[in-house]
N, C-alpha and C positions, 0 to 999 in steps of 0.2 A: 737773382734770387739771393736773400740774406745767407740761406743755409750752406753756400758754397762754402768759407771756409771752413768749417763743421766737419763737412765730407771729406775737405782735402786731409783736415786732421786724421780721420777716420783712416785715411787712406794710407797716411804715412805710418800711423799707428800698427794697420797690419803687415806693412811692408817689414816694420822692425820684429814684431811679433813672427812672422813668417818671412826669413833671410831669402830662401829659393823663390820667393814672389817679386817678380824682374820689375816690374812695372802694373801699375794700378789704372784704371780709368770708372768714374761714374759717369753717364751719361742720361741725360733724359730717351722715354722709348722712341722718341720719334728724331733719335740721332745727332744732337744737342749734347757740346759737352759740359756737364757740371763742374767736375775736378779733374785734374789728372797726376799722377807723378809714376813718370814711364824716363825717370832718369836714368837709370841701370837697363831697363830695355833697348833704350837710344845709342848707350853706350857700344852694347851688341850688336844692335840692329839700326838703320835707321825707324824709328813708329812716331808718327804723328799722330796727337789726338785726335784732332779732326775725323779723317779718314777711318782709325779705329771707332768711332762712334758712329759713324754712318752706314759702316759693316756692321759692326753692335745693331747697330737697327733691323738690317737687312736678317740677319742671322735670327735676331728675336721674331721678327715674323714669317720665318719661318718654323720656328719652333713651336710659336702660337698655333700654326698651318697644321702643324703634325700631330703637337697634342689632340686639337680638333678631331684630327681627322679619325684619329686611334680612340680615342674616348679616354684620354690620360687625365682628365681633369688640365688645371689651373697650370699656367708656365711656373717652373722653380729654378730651373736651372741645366742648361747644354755645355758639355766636355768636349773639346775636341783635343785629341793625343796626337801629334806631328812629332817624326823626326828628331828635333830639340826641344821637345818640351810640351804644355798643353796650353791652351786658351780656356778660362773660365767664366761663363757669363750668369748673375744669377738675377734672379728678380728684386728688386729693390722698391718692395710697394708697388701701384698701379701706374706711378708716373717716371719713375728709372729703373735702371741697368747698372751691374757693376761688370765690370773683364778685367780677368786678371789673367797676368802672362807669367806663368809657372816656368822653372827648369826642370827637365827630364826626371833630375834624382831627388824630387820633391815627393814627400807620403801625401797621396791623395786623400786619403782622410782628414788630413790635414788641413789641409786646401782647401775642401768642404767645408768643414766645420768651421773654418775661420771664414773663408768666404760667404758662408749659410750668416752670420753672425753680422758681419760688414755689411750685409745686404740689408738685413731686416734694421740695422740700426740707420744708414742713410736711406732708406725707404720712408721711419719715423723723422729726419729731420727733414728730408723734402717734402714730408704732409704737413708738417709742424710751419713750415713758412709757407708752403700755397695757403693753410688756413690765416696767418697770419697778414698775409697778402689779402687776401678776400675778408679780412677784416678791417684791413685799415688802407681802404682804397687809396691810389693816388689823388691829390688836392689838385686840381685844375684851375685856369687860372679865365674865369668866364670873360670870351670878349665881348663887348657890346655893341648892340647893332642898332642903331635908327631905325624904327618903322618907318617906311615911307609916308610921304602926305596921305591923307583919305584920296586924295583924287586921282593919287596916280595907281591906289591898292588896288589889285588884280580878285575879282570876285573867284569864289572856288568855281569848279567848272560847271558843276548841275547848276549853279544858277546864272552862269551866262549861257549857258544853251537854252534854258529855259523864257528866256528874254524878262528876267527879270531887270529892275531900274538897276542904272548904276551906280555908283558912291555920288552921284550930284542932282541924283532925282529925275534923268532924264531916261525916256526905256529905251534897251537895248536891242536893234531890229537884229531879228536870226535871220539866215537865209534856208534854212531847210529844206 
């Protein structure tokens, strides 16, 4: 997708904007990662992206699950507070996810609000390049293919059940 370095900018951008944000990931919803820069996460922890997008996923439909079920309306976004620190996931559009790995002594409003903000802007550039994409299809490279002779072309099947003649004139017996 063109819009991946876009995001990753996006990503580094809040990381500098927001110091206590360890590590960023975009992913697509279905666990796909777009960007990631989880350098100072890594450095704490070991966190692959992979993995964190495939929980990002798992986690998002669940949240999907609950909003549901509760009548909360539309997903925006799930907190989880652990220990050292929180996980942040917000909704990024219809077709990604942002998670961000906060430190403990981070102002959650903070968080939010720059999170809420990251989201809705990689949301707008992965629509911006799926329509782009779906505008300017791949160019394929047609192979071509010989018709066979008439004689050896295979009639559709109603009319060889039918006992119609064959491509030489001669009729075709059924055995029905």
């Amino acid at each position: 997708m063109a819009a991946e370095a876009a995001v990753l900018e996006e990503l580094r951008g809040l990381r500098v904007r927001v110091p206590q944000v360890g590590g960023a990931l975009a992913a697509t919803v279905d666990g796909f990662v777009l960007a990631e820069d989880l350098a100072r996460a890594r450095a704490e922890r070991p966190t692959e992206a992979e993995p964190l997008a495939a929980l990002t996923a798992a986690a998002l439909g669940l949240a999907f699950r609950m909003n549901e079920a509760t009548g909360r309306g539309a997903f925006r976004e799930l907190l989880i507070h652990g220990e050292l620190g929180y996980v942040a996931t917000y909704a990024a559009g219809p077709a990604a996810v942002l998670t961000l790995l906060a430190d403990d002594r981070i102002n959650v409003g903070r968080l939010h609000l720059e999170g809420r903000r990251t989201a809705k802007h990689i949301g707008e550039l992965v629509a911006e390049a799926r329509r782009s994409a779906a505008s300017h299809p791949p160019t394929y490279v047609a192979l071509t293919r010989s018709e066979p002779p008439p004689e050896r072309r295979r009639l559709p099947l109603e009319r060889r059940r039918r006992g119609s003649p064959e491509p030489d004139g001669t009729q075709r017996q059924t055995t029905d």
